[in-house]
C-alpha positions in Angstrom: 78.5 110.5 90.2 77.7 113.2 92.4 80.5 112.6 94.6 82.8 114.4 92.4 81.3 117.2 91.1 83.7 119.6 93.0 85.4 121.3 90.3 88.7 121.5 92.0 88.9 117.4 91.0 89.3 118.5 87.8 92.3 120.3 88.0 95.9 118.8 87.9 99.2 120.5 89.2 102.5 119.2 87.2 105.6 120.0 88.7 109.3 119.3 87.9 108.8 120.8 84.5 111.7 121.6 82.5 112.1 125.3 81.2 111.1 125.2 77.9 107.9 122.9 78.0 105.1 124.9 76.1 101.5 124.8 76.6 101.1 123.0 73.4 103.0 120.1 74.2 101.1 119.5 77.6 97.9 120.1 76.3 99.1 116.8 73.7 99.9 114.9 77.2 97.3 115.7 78.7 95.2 115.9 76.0 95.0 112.3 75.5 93.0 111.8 78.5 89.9 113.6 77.8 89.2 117.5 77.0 90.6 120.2 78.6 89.3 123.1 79.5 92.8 125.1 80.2 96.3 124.7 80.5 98.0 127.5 82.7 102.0 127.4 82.6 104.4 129.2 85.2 106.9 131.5 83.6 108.5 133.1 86.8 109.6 130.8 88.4 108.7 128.5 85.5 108.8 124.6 86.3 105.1 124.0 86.8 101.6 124.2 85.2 97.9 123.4 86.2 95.7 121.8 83.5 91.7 122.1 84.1 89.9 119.0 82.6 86.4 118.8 81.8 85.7 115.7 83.9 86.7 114.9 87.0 87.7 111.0 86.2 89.8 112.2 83.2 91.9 114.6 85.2 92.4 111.2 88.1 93.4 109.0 85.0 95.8 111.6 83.8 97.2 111.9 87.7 97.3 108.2 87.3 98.9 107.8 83.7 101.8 111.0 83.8 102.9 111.0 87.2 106.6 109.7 87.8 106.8 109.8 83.7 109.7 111.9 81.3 108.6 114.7 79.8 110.9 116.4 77.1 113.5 114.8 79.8 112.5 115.7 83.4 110.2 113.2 85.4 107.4 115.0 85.9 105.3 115.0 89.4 101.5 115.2 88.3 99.4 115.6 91.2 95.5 116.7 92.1 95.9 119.7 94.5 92.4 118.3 96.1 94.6 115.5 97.6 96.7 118.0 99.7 93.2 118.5 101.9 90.6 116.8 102.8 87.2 118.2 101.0 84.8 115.1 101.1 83.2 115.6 104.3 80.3 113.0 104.9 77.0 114.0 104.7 74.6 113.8 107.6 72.4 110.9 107.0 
């Protein structure tokens, strides 16, 4: 839809993450989903990534499906940054 063709939509922050989480093992997560376009980990201070998806409902169900979930044994937080301020402003009619 053309609602959600902002790119920012597609990208998902993950927080919480434990040291040693590579890139492969988040793009397998994540993966699942739909396909990625890039997966961006935080060495310093590591504990966080950003994963680009292709499609804007893919990265929403992965928000959906990881957040609150153990990965290599932390719970993860898996957020959209778009939620942290409002973009969708109405269109004039």
């Amino acid at each position: 839809s053309h609602r959600d063709a902002s790119p920012g939509n597609c990208n998902v922050y993950i927080g919480n993450l434990g040291q040693h989480v590579s890139r492969a093992v988040l793009e397998q997560a994540f993966g699942v989903y739909g396909p990625l376009r890039r997966v961006w980990v935080a060495q310093k201070p590591p504990g966080f990534a950003f994963v680009d998806f292709e499609k804007p409902h893919d990265a929403a169900a992965a928000v959906q499906g990881l957040n609150g979930k153990t990965l290599c044994g932390r719970q993860i937080r898996v957020d959209n940054p778009v939620t942290l301020a409002p973009i969708h402003l109405p269109t004039p009619a």
